[in-house]
N, C-alpha and C positions, 0 to 999 in steps of 0.2 A: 776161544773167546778173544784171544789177544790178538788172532789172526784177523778177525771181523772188529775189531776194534782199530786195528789199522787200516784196514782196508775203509770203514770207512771215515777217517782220518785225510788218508789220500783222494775219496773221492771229493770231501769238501772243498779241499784243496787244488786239486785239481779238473775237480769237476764228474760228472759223471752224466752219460745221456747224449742226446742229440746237441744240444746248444748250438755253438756254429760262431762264425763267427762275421755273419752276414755274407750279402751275395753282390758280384759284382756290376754295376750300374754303367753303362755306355750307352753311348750314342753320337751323334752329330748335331753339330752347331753351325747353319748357314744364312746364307739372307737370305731374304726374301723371294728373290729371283733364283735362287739354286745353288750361288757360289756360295764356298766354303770362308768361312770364318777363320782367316789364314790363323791368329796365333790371340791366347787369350786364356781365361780362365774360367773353370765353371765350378762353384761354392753351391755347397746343397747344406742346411740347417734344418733337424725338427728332432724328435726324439731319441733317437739312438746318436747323436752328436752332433758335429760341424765337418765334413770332408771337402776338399778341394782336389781340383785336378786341372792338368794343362789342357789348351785344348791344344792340338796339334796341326800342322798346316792344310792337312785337308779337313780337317775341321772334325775330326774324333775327339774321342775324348774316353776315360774308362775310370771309374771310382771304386777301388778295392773294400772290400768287407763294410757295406753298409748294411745295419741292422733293418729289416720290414718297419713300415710304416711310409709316413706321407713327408714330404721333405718341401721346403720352398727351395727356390734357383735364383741363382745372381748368375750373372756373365760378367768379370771386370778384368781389368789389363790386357786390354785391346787397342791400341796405339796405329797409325800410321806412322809410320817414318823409322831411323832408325832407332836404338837404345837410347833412352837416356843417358846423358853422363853428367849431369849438375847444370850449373850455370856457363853460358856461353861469352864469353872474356872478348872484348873489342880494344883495340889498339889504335892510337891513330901511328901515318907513316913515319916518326918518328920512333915506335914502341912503347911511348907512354898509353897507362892502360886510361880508355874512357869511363867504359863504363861495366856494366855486368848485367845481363838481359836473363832473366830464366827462360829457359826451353821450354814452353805451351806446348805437351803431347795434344794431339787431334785422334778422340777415341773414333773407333769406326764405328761405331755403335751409339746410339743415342746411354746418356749419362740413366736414366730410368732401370736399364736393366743390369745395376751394379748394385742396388740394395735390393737386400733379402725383402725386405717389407713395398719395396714399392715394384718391384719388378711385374708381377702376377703372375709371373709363372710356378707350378709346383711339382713333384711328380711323387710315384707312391712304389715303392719298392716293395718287390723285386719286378725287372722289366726294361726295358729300352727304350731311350727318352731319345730322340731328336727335336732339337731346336728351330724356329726360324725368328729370325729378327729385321727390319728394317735396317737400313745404312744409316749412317746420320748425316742430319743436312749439312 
């Protein structure tokens, strides 16, 4: 009795069964015309939580242990240029500072496909999503 009484103690605990712990979600994120979507982010939201992932320079990407079901898609942090590093410090020839300009990123992507709600893209796990997106103007 004490035997089955722990046992199932542990599987509460532990668990017991198939469960799992979701499956994993890749694909590709490019433009329009074919090129890859050098570097960026793809955010997936619906019932089983919120996952993110990088996308990588030929435009992959892989989201570990998402649970079934149907998810919306963001694509954000897509930049031309180099990193950020703050604000851009101006001197005149003397070394007196002028003034302090912020660095304006130019996303490669139009700004729409960075929220969950307005993007309209979705996809429905499990399975292999490739993306494509227009440039921005």
């Amino acid at each position: 009795m004490r035997f089955l009484l722990g046992l199932a103690c542990v599987c509460a605990v532990a668990g017991c069964g198939g469960g799992g712990g979701g499956v994993d979600v890749a694909g590709t994120v490019t433009f329009t015309g074919g090129e890859p979507l050098p570097r960026g982010v793809v955010s997936i939201s619906g019932p089983g939580g919120s996952y993110r992932a990088a996308i990588k320079s030929d435009g992959s990407y892989m989201i570990s242990g998402v649970p079934s079901g149907t998810y919306k898609v963001a694509l954000t942090g897509v930049f031309d240029g180099p990193p950020i590093q703050g604000d851009q410090m101006e001197y005149d020839a003397d070394g007196n500072y002028i003034e302090s300009k912020a660095i304006e990123p130019k996303s490669l992507i139009s700004d729409m496909y960075s929220a969950l709600d307005q993007s309209g893209m979705t996809l429905k796990v499990p399975g292999e999503y490739d993306f494509q997106v227009p440039k921005a103007q």
